[in-house]
C-alpha positions as CSV (number, residue, x, y, z in Angstrom):
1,X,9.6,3.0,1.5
2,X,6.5,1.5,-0.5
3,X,5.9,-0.1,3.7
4,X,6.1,2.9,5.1
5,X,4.1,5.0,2.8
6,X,1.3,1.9,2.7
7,X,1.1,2.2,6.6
8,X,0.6,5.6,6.8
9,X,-2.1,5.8,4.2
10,X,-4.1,2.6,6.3
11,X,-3.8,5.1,9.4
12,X,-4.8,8.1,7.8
13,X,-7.6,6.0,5.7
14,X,-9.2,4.5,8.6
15,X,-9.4,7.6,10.5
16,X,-11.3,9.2,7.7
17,X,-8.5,11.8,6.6
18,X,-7.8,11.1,2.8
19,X,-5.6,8.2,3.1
20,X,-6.2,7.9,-0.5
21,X,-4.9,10.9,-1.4
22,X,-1.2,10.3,0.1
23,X,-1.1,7.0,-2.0
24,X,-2.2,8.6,-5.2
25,X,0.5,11.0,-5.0
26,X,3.3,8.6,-4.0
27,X,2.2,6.6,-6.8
28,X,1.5,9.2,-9.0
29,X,4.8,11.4,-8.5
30,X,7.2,9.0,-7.2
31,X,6.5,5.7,-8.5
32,X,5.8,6.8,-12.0
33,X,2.1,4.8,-12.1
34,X,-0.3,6.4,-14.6
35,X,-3.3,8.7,-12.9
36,X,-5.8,5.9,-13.9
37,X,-4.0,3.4,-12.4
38,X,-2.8,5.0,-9.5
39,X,-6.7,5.4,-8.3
40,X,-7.9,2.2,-9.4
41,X,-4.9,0.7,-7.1
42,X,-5.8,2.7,-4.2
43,X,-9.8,1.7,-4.7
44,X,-8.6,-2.1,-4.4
45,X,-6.1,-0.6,-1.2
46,X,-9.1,1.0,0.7
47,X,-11.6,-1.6,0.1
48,X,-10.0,-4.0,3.4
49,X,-9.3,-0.7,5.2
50,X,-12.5,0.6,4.8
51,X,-14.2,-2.7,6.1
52,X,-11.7,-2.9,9.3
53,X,-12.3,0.7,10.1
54,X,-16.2,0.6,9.5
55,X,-16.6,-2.5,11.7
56,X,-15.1,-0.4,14.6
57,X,-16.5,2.7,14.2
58,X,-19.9,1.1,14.0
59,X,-19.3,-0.8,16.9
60,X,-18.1,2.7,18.5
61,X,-21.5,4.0,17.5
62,X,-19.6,6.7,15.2
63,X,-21.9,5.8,12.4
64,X,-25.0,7.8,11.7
65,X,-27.3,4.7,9.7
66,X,-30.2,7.4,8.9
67,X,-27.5,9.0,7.0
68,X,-25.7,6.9,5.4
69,X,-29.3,5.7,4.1
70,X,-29.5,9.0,2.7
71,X,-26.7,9.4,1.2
72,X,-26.2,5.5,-0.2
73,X,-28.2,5.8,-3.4
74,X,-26.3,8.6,-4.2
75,X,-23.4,7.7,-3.4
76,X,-23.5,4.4,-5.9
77,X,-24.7,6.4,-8.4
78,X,-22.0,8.7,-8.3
79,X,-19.3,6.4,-8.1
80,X,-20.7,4.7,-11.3
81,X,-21.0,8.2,-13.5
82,X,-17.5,8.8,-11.8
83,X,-16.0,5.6,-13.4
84,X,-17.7,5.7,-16.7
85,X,-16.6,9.5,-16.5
86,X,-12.8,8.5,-16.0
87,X,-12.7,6.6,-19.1
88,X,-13.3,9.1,-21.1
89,X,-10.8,11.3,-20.2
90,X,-6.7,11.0,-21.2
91,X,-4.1,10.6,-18.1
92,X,-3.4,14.1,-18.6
93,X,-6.9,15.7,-17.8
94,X,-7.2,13.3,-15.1
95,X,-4.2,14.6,-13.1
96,X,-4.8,18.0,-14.0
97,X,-9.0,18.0,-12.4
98,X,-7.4,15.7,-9.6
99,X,-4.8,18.5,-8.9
100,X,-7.2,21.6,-9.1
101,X,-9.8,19.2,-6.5
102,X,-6.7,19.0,-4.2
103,X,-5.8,22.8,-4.5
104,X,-9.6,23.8,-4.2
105,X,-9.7,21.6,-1.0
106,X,-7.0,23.0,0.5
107,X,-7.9,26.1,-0.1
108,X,-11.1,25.9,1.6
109,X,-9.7,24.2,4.4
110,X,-7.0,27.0,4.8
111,X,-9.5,29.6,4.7
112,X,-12.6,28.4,6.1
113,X,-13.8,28.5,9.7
114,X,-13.3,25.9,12.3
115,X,-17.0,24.4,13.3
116,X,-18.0,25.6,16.6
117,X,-17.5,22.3,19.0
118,X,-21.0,22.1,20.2
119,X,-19.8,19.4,22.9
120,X,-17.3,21.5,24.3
121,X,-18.6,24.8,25.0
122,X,-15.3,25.5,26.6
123,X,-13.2,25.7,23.1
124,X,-15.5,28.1,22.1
C-alpha cells in the first residue's frame, strides 16, 4: 500500500495538485508518523519530484521566470520563518493549524468561482 500511495502522491506532485498533502495524511492518520515528521518526510519526498517535474515543465515553457524571480526571495524567506515556526509548536497544534489550512482550502475551492478560461472563449 505504502507503493501505491507513494505513486499517486509523485503523480499528483508533479502536476502541481498537492501531492504533499495525500502523503501527509497517509502518514499522518494511517501510519501513525508524528505531524513533524510526517512533513519533514514528505519535503525530502518532493525534493526529486519537484526537480523531474520542473525540468519538463520548463522545457514545456509552462514556467513563468519573471515570476518566479518575484516570488523566489519570498519564497526562501518564508520557508525559513516556516521551519523555525514549526519548532516551536507541539505535534498537537501542528495537526490542528494543518487541518484548519486543509478545511479553509477546501472551502474556498468548493465555494469560489471557476477562472474564466481566457484561451477558450468557447467554455465561457
Amino acid at each position: 500500500m505504502n507503493i501505491i500511495v507513494g505513486f499517486l502522491t509523485g503523480i499528483l506532485a508533479s502536476m502541481g495538485l498537492g501531492g504533499g498533502f495525500v502523503l501527509v495524511v497517509w502518514l499522518t492518520l494511517f501510519m501513525n508518523v508524528e505531524q513533524k515528521t510526517a512533513q519533514g518526510i514528505n519535503l525530502l519526498f518532493f525534493l526529486p519530484i519537484a526537480l523531474i517535474s520542473l525540468i519538463i515543465h520548463i522545457k514545456n515553457g509552462l514556467v513563468d521566470k519573471k515570476l518566479v524571480k518575484k516570488m523566489a526571495l519570498g519564497g526562501i524567506l518564508g520557508s525559513v520563518l516556516g521551519t523555525l515556526g514549526s519548532q516551536l509548536l507541539d505535534n498537537s497544534m501542528l495537526r490542528m493549524l494543518f487541518a484548519l489550512f486543509l478545511l479553509a482550502f477546501g472551502l474556498r475551492e468548493l465555494f469560489s468561482k471557476a477562472p474564466e478560461d481566457e484561451q477558450n472563449p468557447q467554455s465561457a
